[in-house]
MDAnalysis code that builds the backbone (N, CA, C; Angstrom):
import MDAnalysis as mda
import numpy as np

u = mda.Universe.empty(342, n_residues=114, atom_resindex=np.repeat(np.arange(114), 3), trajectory=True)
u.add_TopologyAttr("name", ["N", "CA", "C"] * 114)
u.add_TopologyAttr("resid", np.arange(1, 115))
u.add_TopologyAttr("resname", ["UNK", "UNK", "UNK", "UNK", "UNK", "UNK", "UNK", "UNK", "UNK", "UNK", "UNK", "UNK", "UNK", "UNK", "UNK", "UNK", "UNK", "UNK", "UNK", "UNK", "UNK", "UNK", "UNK", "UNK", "UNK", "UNK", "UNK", "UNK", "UNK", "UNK", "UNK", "UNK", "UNK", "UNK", "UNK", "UNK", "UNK", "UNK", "UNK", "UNK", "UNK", "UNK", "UNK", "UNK", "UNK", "UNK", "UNK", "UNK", "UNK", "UNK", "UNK", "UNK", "UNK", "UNK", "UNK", "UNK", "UNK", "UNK", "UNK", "UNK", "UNK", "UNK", "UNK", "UNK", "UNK", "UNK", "UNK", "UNK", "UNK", "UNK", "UNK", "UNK", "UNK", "UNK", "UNK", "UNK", "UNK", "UNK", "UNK", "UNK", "UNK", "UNK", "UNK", "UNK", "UNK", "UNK", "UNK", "UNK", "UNK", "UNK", "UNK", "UNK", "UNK", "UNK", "UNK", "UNK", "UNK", "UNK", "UNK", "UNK", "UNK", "UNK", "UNK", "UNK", "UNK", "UNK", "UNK", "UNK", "UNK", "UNK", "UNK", "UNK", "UNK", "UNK"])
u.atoms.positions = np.array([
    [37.197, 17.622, 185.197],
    [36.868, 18.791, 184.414],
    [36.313, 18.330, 183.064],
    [34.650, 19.154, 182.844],
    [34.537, 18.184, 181.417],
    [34.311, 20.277, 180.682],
    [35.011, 19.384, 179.179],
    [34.672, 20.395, 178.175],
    [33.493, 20.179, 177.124],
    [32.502, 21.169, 177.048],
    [31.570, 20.884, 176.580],
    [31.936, 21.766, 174.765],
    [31.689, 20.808, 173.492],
    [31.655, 21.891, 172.757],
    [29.934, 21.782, 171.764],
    [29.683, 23.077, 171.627],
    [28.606, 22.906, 171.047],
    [28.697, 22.189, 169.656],
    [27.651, 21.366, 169.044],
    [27.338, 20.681, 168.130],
    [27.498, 19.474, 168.170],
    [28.297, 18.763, 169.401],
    [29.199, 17.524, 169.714],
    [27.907, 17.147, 170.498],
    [27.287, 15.175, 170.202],
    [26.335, 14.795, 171.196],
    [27.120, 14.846, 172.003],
    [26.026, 14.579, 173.051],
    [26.068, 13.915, 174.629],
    [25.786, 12.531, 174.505],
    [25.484, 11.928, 174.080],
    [24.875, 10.419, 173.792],
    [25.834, 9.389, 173.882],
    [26.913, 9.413, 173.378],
    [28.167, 8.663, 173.332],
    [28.174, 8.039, 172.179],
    [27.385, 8.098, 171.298],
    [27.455, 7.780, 170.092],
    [27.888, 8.382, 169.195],
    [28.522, 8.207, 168.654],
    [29.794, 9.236, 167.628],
    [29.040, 9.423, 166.296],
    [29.228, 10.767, 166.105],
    [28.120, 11.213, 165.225],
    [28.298, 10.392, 163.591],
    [29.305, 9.908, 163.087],
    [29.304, 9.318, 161.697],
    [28.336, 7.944, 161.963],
    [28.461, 7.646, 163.283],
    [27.480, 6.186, 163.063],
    [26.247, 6.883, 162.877],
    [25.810, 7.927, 163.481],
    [24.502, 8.598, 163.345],
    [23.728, 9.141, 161.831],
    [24.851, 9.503, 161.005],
    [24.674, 9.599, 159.837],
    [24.718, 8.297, 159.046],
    [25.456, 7.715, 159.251],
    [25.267, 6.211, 158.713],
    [23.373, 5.574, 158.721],
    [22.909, 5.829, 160.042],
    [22.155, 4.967, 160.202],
    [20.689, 5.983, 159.671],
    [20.760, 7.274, 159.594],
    [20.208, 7.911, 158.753],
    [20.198, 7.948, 157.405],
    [21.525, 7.718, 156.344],
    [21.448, 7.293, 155.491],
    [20.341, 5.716, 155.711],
    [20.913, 5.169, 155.808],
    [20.576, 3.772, 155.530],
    [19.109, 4.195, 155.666],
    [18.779, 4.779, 156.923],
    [17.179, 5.006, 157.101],
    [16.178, 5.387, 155.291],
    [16.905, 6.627, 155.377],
    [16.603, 6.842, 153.667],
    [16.414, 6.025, 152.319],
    [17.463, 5.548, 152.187],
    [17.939, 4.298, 151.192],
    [16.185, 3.371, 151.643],
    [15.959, 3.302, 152.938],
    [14.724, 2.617, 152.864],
    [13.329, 2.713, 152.814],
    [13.195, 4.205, 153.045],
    [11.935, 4.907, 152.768],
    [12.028, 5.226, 150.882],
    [13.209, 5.368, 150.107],
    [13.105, 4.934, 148.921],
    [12.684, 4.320, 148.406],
    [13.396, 2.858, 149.088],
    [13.119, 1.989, 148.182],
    [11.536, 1.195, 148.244],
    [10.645, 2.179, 149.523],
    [9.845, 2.203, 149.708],
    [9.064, 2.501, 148.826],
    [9.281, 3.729, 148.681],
    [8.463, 4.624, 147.666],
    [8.337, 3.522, 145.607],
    [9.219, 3.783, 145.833],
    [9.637, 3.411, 144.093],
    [8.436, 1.416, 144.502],
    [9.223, 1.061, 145.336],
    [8.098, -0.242, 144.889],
    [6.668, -0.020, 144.989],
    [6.022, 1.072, 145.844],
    [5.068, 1.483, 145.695],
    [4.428, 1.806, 144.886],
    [5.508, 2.623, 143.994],
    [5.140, 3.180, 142.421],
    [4.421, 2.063, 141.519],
    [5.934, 1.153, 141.743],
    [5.993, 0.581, 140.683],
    [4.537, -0.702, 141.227],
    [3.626, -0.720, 141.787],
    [2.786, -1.427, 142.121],
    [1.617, -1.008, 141.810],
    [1.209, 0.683, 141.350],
    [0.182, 1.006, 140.347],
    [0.184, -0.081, 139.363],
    [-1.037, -0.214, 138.446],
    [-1.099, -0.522, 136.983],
    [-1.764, 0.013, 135.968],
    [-1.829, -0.612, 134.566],
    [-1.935, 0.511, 133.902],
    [-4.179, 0.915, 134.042],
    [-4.553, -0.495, 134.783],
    [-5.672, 0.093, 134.861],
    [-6.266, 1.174, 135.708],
    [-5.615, 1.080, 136.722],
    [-5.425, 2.343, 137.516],
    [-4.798, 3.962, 137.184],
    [-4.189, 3.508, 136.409],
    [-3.779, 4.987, 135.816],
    [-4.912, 5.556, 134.923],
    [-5.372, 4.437, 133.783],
    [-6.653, 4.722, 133.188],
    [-8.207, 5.366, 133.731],
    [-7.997, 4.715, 135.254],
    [-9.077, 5.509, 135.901],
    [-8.765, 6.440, 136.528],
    [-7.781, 6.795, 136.923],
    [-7.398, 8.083, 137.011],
    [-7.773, 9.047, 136.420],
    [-6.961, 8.972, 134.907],
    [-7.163, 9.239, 133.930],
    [-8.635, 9.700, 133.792],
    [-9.700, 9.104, 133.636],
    [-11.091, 8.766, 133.316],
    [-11.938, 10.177, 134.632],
    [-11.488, 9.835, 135.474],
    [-11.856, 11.019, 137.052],
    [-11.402, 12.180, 136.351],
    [-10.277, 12.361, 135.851],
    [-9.702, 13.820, 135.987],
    [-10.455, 13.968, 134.842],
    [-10.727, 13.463, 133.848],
    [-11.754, 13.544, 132.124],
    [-12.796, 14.198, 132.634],
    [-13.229, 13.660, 133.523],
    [-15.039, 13.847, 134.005],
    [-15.208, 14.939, 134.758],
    [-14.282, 15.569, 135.600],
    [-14.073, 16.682, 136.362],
    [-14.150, 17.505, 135.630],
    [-13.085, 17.514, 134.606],
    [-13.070, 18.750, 133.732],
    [-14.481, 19.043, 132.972],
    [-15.194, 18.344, 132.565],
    [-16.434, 18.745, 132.214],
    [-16.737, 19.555, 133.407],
    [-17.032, 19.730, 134.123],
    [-17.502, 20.413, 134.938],
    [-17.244, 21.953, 134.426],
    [-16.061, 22.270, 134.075],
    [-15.654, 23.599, 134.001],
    [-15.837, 23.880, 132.133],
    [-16.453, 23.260, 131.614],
    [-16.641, 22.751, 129.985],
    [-15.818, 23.211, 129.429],
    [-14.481, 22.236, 130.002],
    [-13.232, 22.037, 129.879],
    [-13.196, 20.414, 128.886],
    [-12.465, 19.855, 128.366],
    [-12.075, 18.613, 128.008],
    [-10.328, 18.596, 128.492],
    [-10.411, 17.389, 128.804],
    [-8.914, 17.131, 128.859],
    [-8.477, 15.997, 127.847],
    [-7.423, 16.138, 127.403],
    [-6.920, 14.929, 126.585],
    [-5.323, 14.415, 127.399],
    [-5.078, 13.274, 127.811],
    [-3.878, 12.739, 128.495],
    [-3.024, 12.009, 127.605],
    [-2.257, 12.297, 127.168],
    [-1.357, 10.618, 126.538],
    [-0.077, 10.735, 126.770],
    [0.723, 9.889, 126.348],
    [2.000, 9.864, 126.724],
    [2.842, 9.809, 125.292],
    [3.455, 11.048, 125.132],
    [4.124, 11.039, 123.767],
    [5.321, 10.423, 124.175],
    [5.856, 9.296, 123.333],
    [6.900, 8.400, 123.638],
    [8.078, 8.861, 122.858],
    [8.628, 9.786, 122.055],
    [9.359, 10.260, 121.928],
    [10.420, 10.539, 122.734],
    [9.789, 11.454, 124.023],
    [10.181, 12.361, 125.432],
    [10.301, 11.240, 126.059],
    [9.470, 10.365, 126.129],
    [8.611, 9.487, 127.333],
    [7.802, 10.314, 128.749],
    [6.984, 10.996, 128.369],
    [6.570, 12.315, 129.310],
    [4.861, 12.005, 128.698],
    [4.193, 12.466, 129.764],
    [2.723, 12.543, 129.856],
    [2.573, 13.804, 128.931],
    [1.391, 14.096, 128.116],
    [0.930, 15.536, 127.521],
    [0.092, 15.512, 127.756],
    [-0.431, 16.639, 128.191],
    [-1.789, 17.056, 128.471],
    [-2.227, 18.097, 128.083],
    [-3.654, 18.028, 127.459],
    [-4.315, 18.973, 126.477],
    [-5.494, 19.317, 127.232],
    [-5.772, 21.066, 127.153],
    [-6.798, 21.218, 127.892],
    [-7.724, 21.672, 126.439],
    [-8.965, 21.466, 126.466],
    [-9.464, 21.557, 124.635],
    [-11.087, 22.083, 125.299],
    [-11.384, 23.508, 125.038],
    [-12.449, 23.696, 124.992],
    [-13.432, 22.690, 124.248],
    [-14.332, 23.096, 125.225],
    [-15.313, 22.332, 124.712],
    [-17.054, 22.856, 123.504],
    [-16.980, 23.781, 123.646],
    [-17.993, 24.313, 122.760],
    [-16.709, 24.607, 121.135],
    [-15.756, 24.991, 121.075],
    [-14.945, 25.131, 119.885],
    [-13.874, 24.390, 119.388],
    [-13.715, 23.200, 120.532],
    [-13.157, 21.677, 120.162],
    [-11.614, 22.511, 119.883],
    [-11.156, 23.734, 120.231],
    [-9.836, 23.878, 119.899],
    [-8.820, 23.830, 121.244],
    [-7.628, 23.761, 121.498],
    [-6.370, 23.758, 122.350],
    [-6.643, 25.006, 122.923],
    [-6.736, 25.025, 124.072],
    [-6.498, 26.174, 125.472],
    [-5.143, 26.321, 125.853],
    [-4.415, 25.036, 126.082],
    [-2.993, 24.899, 126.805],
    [-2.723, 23.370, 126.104],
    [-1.361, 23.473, 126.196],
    [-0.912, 21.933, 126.132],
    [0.707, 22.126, 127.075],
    [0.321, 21.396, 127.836],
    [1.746, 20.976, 129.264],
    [2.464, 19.376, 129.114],
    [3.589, 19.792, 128.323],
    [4.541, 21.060, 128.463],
    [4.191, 21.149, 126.800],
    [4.301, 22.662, 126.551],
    [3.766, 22.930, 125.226],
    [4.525, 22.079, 124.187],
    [3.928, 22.410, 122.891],
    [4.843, 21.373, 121.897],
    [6.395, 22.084, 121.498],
    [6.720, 23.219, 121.624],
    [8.408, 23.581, 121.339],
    [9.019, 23.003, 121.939],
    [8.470, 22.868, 123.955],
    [9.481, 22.103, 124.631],
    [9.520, 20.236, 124.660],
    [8.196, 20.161, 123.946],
    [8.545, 18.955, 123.805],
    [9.380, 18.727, 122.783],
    [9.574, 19.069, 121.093],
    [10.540, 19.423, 120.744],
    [11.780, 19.383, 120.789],
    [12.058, 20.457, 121.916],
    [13.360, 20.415, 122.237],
    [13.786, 19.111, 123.426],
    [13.093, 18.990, 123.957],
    [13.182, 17.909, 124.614],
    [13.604, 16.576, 123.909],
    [13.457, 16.473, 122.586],
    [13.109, 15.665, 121.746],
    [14.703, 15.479, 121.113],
    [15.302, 17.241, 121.135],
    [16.122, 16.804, 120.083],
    [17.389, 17.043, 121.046],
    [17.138, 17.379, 122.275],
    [18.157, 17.518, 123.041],
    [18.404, 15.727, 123.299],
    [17.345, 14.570, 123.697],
    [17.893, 13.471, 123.956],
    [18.287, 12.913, 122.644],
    [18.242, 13.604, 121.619],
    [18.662, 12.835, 120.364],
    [20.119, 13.067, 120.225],
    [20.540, 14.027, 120.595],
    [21.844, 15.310, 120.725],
    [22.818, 14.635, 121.551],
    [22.341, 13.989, 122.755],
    [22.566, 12.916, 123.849],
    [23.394, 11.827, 123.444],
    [22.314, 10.786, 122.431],
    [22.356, 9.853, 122.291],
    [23.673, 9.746, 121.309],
    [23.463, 10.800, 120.451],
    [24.617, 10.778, 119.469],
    [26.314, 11.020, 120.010],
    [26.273, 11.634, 121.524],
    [27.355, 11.681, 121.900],
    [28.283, 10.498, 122.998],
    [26.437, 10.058, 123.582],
    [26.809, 8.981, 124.617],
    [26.191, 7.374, 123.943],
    [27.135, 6.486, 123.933],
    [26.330, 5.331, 122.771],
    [26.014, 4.299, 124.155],
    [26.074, 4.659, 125.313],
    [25.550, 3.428, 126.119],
    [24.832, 4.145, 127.143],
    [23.366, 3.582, 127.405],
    [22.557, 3.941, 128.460],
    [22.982, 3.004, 129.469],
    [22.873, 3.420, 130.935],
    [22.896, 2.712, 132.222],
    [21.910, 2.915, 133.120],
])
């Protein structure tokens, strides 16, 4: 006499090894990813950079990219181009700001980064 219950394999493999080996699976498509990342450089980001510049003309748009190191976060400025003034800036400057003074707020409570 067999009892069948639903959600239980049939396989004979007991389901925590199954999650085990799915974790682990993960852990390696991570650590995939991140060395991938980290295998850009910075001249490649620059041409990046340089493509998305040139596009935006198209729409006589300007873009401006930099990385305010404060945050440590990319800003990006979209700046008409016939009146040279700010359209948008992502993420605007309050939240960078606060962004700013919230890790300062941080730092003053936690004295060791890990």
């Amino acid at each position: 006499m067999s009892l069948e219950i639903p959600g239980i394999l049939k396989s004979g493999i007991p389901p925590d090894l199954i999650q085990k080996e799915h974790e682990t699976s993960a852990k390696q498509d991570k650590g995939q990813i991140i060395s991938q990342v980290k295998t850009i450089t910075n001249e490649q980001i620059r041409d990046a950079i340089d493509k998305l510049e040139r596009t935006s003309s198209i729409f006589n748009k300007r873009l401006k990219l930099y990385v305010n190191r404060e945050i440590n976060r990319v800003i990006i400025k979209v700046i008409d181009r016939t009146t040279d003034k700010v359209i948008r800036e992502i993420p605007p400057e309050e939240i960078q700001h606060l962004i700013a003074r919230i890790r300062e707020t941080i730092g003053v409570l936690v004295d060791k980064e890990i």
